[in-house]
C-alpha beads as a LAMMPS data file, in Angstrom:
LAMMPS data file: protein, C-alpha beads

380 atoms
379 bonds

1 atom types
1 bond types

-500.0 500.0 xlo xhi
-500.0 500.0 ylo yhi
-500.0 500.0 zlo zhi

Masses

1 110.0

Atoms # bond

1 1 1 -29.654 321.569 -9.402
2 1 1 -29.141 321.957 -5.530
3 1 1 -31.563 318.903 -3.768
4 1 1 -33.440 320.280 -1.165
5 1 1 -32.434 320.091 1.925
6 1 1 -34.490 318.025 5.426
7 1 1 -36.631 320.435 7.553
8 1 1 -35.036 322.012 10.036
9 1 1 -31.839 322.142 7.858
10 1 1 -32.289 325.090 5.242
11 1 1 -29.399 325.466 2.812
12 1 1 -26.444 327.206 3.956
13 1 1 -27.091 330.480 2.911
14 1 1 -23.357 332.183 2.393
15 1 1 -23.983 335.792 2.763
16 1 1 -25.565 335.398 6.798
17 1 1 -22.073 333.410 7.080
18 1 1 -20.329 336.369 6.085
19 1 1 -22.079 338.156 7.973
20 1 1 -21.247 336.470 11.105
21 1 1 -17.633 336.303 10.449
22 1 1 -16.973 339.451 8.646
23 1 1 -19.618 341.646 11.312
24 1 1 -20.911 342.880 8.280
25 1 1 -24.439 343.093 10.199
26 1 1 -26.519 345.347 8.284
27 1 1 -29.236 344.033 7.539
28 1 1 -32.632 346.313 7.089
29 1 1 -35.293 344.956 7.399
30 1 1 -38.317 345.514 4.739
31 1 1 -41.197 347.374 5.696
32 1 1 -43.861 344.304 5.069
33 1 1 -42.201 342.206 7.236
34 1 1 -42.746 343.927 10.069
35 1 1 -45.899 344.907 9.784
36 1 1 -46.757 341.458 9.350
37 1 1 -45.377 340.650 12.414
38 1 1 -46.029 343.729 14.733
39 1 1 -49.855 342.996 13.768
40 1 1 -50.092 340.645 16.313
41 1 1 -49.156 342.503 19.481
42 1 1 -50.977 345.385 19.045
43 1 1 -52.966 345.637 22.187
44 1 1 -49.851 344.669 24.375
45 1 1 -47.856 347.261 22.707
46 1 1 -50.669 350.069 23.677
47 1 1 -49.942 352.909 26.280
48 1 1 -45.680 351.352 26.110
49 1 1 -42.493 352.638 25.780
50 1 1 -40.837 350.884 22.664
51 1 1 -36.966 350.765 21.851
52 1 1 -35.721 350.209 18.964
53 1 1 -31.790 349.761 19.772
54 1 1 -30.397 348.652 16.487
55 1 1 -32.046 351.286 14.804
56 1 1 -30.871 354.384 12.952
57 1 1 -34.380 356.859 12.213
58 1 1 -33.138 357.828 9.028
59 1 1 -32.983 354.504 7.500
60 1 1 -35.205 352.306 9.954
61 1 1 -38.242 350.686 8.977
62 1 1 -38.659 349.746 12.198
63 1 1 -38.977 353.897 13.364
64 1 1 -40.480 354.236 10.489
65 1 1 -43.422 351.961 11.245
66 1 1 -44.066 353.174 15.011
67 1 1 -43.076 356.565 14.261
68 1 1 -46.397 356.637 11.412
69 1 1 -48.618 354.242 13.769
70 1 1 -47.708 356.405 16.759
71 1 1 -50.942 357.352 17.566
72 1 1 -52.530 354.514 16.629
73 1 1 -50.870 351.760 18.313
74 1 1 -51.048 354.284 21.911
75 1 1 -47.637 354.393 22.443
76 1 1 -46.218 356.385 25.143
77 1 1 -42.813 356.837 23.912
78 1 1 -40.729 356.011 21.267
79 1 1 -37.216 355.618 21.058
80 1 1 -34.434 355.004 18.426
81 1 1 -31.183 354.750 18.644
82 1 1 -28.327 354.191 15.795
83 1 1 -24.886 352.131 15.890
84 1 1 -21.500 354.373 14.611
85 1 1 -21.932 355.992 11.096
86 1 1 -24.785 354.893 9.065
87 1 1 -23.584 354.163 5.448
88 1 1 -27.325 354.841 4.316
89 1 1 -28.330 357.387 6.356
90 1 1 -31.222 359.179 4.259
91 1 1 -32.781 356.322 2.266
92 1 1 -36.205 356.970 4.128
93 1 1 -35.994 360.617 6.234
94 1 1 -34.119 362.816 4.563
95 1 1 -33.333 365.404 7.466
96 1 1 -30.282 367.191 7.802
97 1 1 -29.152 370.409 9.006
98 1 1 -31.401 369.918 12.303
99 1 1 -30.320 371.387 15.421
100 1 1 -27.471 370.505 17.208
101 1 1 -26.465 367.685 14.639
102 1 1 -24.429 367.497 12.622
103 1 1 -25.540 368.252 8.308
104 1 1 -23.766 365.016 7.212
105 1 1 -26.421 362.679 8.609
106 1 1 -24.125 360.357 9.756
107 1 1 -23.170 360.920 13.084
108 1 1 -24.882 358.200 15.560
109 1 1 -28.128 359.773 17.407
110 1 1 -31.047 358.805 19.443
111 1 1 -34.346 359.875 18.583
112 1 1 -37.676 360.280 21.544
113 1 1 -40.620 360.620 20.725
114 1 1 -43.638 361.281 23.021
115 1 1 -46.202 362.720 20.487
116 1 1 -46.746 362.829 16.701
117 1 1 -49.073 365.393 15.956
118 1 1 -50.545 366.407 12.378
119 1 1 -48.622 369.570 11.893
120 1 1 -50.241 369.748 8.454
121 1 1 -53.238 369.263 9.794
122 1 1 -54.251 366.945 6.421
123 1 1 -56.366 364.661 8.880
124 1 1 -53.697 361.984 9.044
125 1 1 -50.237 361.533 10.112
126 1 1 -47.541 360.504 7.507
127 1 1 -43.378 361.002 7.120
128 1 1 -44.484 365.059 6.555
129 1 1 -45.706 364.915 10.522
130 1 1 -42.573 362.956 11.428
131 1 1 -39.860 364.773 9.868
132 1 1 -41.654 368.334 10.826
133 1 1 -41.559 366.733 14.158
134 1 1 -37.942 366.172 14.171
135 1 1 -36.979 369.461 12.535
136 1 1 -39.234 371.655 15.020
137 1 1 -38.603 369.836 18.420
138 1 1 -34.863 370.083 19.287
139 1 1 -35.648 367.674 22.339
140 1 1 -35.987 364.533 20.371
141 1 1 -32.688 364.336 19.151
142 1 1 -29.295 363.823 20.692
143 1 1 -25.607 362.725 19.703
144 1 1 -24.999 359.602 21.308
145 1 1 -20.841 359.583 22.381
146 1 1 -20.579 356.258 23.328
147 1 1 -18.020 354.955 26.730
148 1 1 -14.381 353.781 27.445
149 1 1 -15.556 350.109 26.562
150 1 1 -18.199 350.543 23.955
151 1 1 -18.596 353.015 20.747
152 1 1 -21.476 355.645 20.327
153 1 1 -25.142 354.119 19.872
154 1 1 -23.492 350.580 20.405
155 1 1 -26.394 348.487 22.737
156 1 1 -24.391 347.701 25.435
157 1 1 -23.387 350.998 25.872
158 1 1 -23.972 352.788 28.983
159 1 1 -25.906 355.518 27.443
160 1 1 -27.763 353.240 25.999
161 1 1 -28.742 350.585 28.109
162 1 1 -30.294 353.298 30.274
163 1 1 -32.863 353.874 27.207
164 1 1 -33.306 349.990 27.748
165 1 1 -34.357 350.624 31.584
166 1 1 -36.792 352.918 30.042
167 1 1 -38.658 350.777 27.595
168 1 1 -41.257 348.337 28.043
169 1 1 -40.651 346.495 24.867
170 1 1 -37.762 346.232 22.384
171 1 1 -38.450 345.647 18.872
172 1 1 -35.596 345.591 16.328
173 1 1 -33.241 343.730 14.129
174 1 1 -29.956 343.250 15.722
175 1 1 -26.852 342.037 14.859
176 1 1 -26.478 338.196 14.184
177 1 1 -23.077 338.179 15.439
178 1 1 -23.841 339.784 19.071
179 1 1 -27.506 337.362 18.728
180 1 1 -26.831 336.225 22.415
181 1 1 -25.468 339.088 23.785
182 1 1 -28.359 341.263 22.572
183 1 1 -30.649 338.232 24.186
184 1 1 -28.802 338.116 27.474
185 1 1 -29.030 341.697 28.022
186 1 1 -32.730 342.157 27.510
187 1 1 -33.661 339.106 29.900
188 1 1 -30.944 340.643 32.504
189 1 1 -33.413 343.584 32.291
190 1 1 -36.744 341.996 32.486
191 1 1 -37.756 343.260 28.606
192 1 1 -40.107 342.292 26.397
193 1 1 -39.599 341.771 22.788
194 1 1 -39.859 341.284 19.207
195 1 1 -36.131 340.659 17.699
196 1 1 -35.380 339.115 14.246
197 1 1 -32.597 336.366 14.438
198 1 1 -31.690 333.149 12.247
199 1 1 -33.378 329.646 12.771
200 1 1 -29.820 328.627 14.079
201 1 1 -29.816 330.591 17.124
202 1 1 -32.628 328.559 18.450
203 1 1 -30.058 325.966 19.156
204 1 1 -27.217 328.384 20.815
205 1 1 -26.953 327.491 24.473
206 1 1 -28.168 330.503 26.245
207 1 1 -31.184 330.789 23.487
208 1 1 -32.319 327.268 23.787
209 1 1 -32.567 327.410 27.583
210 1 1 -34.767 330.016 27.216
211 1 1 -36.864 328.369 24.756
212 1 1 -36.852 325.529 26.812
213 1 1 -38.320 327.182 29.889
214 1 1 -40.656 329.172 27.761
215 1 1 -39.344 332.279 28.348
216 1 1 -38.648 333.013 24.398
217 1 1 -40.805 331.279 21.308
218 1 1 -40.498 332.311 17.813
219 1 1 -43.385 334.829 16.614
220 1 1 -45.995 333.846 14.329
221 1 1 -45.645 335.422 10.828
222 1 1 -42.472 333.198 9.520
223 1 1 -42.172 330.020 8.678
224 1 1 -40.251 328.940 6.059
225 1 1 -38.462 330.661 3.191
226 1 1 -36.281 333.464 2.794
227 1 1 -36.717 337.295 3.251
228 1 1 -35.572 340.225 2.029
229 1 1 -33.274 342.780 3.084
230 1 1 -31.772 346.187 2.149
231 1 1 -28.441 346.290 2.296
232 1 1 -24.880 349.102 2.831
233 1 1 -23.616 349.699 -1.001
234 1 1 -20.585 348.272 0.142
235 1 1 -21.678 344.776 0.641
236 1 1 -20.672 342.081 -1.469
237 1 1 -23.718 340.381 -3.907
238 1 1 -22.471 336.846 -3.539
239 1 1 -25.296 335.295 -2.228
240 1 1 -27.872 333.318 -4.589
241 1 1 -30.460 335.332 -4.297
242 1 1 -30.358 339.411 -4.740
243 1 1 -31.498 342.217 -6.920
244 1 1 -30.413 345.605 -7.413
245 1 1 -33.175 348.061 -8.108
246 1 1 -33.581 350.763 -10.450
247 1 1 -31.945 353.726 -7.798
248 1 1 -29.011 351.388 -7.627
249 1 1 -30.299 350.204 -4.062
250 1 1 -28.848 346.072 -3.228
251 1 1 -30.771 343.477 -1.412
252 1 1 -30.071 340.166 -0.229
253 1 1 -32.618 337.142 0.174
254 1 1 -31.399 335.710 3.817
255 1 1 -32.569 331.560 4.400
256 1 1 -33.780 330.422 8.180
257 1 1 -34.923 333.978 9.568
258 1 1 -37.308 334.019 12.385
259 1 1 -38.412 336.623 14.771
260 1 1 -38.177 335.506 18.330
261 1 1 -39.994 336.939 21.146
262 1 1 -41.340 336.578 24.699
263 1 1 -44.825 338.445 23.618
264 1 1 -47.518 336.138 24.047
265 1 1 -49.589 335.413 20.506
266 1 1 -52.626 333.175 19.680
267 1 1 -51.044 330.691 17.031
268 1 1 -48.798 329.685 19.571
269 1 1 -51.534 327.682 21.897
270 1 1 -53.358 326.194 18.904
271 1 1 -52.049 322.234 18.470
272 1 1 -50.632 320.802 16.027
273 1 1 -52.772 318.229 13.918
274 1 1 -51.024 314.561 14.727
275 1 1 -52.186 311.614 12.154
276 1 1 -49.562 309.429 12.011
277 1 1 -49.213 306.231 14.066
278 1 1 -46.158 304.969 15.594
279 1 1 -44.741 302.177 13.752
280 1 1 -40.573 301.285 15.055
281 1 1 -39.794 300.461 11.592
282 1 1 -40.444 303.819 10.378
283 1 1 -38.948 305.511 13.393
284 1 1 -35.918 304.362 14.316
285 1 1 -34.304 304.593 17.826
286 1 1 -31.234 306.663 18.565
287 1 1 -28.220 305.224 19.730
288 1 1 -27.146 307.934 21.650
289 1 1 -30.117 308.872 23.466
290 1 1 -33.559 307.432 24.227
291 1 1 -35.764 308.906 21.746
292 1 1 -36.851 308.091 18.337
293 1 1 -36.272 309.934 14.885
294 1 1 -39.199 312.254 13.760
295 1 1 -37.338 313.433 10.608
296 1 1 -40.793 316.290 9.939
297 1 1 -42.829 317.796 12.571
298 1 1 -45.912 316.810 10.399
299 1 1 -44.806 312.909 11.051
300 1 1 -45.156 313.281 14.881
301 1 1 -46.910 310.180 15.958
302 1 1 -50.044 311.194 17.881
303 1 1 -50.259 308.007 20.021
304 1 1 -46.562 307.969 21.145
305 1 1 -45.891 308.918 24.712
306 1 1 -41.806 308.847 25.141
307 1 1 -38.844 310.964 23.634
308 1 1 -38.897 312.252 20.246
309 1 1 -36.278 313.948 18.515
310 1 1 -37.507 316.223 16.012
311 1 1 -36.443 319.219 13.406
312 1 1 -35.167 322.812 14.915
313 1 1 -38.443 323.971 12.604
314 1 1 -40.498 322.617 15.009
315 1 1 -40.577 325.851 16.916
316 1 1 -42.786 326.995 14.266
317 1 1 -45.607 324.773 15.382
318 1 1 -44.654 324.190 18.929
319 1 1 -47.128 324.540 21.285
320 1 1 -46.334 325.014 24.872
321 1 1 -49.784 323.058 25.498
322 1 1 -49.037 320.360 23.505
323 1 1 -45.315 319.666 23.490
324 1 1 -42.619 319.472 26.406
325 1 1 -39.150 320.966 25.098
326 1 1 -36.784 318.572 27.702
327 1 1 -33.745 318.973 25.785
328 1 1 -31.435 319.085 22.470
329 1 1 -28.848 316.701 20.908
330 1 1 -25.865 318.452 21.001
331 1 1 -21.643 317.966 21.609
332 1 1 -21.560 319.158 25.265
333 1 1 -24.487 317.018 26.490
334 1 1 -26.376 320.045 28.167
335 1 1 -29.191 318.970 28.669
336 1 1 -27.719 315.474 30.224
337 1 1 -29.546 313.486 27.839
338 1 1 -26.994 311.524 25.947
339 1 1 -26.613 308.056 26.812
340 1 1 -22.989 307.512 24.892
341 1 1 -20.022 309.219 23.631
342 1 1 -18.771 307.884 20.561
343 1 1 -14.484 307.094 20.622
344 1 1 -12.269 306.141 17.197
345 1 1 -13.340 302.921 18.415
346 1 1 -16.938 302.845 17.458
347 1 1 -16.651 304.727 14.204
348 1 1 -14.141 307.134 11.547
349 1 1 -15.876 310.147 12.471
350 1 1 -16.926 310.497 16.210
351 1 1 -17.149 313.906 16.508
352 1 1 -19.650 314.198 14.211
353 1 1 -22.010 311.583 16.014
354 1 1 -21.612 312.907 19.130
355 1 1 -22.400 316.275 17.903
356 1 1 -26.146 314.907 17.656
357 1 1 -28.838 311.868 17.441
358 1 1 -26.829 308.344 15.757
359 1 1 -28.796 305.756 14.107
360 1 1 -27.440 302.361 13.347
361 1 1 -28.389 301.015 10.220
362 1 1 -26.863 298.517 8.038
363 1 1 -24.101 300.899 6.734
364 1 1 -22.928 301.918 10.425
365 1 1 -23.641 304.894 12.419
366 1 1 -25.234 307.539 11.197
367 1 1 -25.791 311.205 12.207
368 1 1 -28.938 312.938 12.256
369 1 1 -29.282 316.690 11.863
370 1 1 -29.640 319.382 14.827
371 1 1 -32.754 317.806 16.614
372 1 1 -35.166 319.090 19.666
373 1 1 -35.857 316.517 21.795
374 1 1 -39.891 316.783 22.881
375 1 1 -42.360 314.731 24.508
376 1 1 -46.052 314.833 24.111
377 1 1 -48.056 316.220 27.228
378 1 1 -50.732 313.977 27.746
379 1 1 -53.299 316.050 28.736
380 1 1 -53.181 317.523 25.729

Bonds

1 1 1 2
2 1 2 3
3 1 3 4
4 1 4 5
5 1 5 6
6 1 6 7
7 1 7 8
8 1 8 9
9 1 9 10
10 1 10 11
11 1 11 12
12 1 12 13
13 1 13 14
14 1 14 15
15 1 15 16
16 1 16 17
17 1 17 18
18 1 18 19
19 1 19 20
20 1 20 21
21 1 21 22
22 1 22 23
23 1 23 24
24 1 24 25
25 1 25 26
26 1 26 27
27 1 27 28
28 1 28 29
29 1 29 30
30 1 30 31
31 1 31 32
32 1 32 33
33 1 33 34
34 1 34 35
35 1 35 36
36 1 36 37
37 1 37 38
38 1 38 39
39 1 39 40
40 1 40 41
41 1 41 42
42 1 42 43
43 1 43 44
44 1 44 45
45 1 45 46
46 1 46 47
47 1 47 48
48 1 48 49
49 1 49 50
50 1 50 51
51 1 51 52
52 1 52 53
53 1 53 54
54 1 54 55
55 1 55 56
56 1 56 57
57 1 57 58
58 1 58 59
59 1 59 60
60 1 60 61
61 1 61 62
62 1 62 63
63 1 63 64
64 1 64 65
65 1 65 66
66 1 66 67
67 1 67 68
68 1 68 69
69 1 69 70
70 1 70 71
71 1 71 72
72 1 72 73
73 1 73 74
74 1 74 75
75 1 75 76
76 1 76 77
77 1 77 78
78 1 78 79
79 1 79 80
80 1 80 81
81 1 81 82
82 1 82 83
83 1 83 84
84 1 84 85
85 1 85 86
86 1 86 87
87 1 87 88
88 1 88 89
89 1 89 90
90 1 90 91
91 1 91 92
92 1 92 93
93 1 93 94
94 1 94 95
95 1 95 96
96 1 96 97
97 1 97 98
98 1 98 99
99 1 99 100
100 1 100 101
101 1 101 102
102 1 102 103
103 1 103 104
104 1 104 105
105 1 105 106
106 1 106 107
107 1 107 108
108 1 108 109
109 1 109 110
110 1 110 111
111 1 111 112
112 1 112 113
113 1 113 114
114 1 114 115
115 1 115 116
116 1 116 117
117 1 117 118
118 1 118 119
119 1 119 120
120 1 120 121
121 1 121 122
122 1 122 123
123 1 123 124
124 1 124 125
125 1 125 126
126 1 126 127
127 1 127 128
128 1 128 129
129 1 129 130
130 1 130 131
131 1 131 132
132 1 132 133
133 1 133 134
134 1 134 135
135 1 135 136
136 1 136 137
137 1 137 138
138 1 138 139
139 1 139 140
140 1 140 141
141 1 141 142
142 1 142 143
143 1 143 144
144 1 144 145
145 1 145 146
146 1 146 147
147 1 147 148
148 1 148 149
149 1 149 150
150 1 150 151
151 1 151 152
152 1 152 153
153 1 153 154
154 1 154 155
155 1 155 156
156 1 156 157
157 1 157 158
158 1 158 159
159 1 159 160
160 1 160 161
161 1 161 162
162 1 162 163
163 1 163 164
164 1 164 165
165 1 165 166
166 1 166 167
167 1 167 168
168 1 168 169
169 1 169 170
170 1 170 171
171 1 171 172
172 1 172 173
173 1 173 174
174 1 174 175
175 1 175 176
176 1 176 177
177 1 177 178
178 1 178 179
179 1 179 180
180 1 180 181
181 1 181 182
182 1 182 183
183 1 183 184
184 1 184 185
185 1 185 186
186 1 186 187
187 1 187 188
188 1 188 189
189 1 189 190
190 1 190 191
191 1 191 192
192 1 192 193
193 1 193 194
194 1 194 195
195 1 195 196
196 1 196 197
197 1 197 198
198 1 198 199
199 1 199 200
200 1 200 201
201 1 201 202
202 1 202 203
203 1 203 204
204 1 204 205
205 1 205 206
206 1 206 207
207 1 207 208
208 1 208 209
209 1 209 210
210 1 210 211
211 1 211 212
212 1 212 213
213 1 213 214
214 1 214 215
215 1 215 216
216 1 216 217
217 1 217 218
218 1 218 219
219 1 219 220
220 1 220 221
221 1 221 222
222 1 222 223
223 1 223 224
224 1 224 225
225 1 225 226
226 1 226 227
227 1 227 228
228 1 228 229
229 1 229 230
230 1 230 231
231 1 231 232
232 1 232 233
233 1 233 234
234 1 234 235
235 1 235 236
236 1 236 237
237 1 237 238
238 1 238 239
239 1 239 240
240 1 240 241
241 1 241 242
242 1 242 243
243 1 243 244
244 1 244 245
245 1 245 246
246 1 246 247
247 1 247 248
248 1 248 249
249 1 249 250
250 1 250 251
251 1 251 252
252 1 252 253
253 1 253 254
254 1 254 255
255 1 255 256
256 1 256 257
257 1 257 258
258 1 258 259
259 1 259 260
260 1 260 261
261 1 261 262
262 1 262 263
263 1 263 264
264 1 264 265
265 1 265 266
266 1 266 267
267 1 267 268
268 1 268 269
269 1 269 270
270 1 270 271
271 1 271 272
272 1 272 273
273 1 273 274
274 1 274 275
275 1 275 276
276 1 276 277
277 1 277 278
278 1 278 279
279 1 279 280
280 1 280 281
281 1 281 282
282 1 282 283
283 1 283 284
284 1 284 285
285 1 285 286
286 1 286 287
287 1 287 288
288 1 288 289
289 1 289 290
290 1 290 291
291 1 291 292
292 1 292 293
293 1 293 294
294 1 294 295
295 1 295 296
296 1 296 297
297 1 297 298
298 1 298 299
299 1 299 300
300 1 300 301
301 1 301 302
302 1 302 303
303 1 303 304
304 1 304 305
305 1 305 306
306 1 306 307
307 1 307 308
308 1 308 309
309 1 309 310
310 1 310 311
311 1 311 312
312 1 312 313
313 1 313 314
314 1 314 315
315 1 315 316
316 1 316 317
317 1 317 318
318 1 318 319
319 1 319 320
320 1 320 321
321 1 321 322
322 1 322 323
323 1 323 324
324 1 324 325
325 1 325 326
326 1 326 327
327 1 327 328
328 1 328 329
329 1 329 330
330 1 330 331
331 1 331 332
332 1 332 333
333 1 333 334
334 1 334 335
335 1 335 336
336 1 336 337
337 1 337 338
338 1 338 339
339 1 339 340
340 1 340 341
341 1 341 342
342 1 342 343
343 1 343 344
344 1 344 345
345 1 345 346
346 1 346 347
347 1 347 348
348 1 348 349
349 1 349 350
350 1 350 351
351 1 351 352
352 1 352 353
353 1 353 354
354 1 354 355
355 1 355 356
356 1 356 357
357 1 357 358
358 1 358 359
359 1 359 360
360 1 360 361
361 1 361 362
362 1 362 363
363 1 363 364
364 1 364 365
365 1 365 366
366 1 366 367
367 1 367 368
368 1 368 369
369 1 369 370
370 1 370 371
371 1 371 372
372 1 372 373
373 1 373 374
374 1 374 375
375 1 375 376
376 1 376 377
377 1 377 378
378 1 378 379
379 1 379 380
């Protein structure tokens, strides 16, 4: 039986690995998950253009959800864009043969709308309204052709970053592997968003500056655990957790996802309960930097006022209010923290310690995991 692992440090979950190395990115995301997110920012995301990037409308949840709470969200304009050839084009909208696309469904396209009326006229607006929509109006669709430098619905396209100038708020699932890029490109442009991503990239250079400054902060409705997501028919079911439903359809259970945004939510200014009281036997002192060893955010001592070093999962709780973010242990020393570097001298396995936090204890030197260093603000 696998022993669970210390917060901050799910198990390594193989598939997102793959993933990464293979760029077998598609992931889709399930339909509960982002309502359960996108529930929170529904009066910022009234009378806004939204862009979903990442995003093909025939087998988006994302479109899916703003396309059929158009209306009542108050958007202005919604856009959708897909990546290459979707290998399940169809699973939701079933539209083909519309004009000037092509009938296999697979060709990359971006999708506007501006209005979703109820062409039924059944008092309510469902996929019947969308897809009549998208069958009647030839100007919501378009081929997307791509550049010299970039393929056809690709983000960083130039056909597609000009959608980006247009939207006020970017909402989608994008590629693990291009995580930063994607990141870089919507704070170049001055977006606001709501992005999936794993726990991990919280500690990526670029990303952690950012969440440093409070510029980016995970979103509310994830935790902990694992989610669900469709994936290609293709894709290899190696990872410990997946099912295969009764249409034949594959998903994946993915560890350490979080959505990360810059939208403001409530749970994000409410503190986090402290009880413990510091005691230096029960948290020891780095050797590397000056901080202690908070091994769970729940164990923050409330009545200690210097450096703490504490999970990645503390980004869950963190309050700006609260909390100061003034660094991270890591190899390169980025945030100039580090008070040593560790030689062949000083232990067998240097590289490791000076990758993060050491503690000396009677069997040597010891490295911690991936820790946020934080102090308490004490006004708070």
């Amino acid at each position: 039986m696998a022993t669970k692992a210390p917060e901050g440090e799910p198990r390594r979950n193989r598939m997102l690995g793959a993933a990464r190395n293979a760029k077998q990115d598609e992931f889709y995301t399930q339909l509960v998950d982002i309502e359960n997110e996108l529930r929170h920012y529904r009066t910022q995301l009234r009378g806004k253009i939204v862009l979903c990037n990442c995003d093909d409308p025939y087998e988006s949840n994302f479109f899916r959800y703003f396309a059929l709470n158009f209306n009542a969200l108050g958007l202005k304009k919604l856009i959708a864009t897909s990546y290459a050839k979707s290998t399940i084009a169809g699973g939701y909208l079933p539209l083909v043969d519309m004009a000037g696309l092509k009938p296999d469904g697979k060709e990359p396209y971006a999708i506007e709308i501006s209005e979703v009326p109820d062409a039924n006229n059944d008092g309510a607006i469902d996929l019947a309204d969308v897809e009549w929509l998208l069958r009647n109006d030839t100007n919501t669709c378009r081929t997307l052709k791509g550049d010299s430098e970039y393929g056809p619905g690709d983000f960083r396209s130039g056909e597609c970053v000009e959608y980006l100038k247009q939207a006020d708020v970017v909402v989608t699932n994008p590629p693990f592997s291009l995580f930063r890029e994607f990141v870089a490109l919507l704070m170049a442009y001055e977006k606001k968003f709501v992005v999936l991503g794993n726990v991990n990239a919280a500690t990526y250079k670029e990303t952690f500056d950012l969440i440093k400054r409070n510029l980016v902060w995970f979103g509310p409705s994830i935790k902990s655990g694992d989610r669900e997501f469709r994936v290609p028919a293709h894709y290899p079911l190696e990872a410990a957790g997946f099912r295969v439903d009764e249409g034949g359809v594959k998903y994946i259970r993915v560890k350490g996802v979080r959505w990360f945004t810059n939208l403001d939510h409530k749970s994000r200014h409410e503190p986090i309960p402290l009880f413990r009281r510091y005691d230096p036997e029960e948290y020891p002192s780095y050797d590397n930097y000056t901080a202690i060893e908070v091994g769970k955010t729940a164990d923050i001592p409330m009545d200690y006022e210097n450096a703490m070093g504490v999970p990645i999962t503390f980004l869950d709780r963190y309050s700006p209010d609260q909390f100061e973010i003034i660094g991270i242990t890591d190899r390169d020393n980025n945030s100039g923290l580090k008070t040593r570097e560790y030689t062949d001298k000083d232990a067998p396995n240097p590289g490791d310690l000076n990758r993060r936090g050491a503690i000396l204890t009677n069997a040597g030197l010891v490295s911690t995991y991936a820790r946020l260093l934080i102090k308490r603000r004490l006004s708070a």
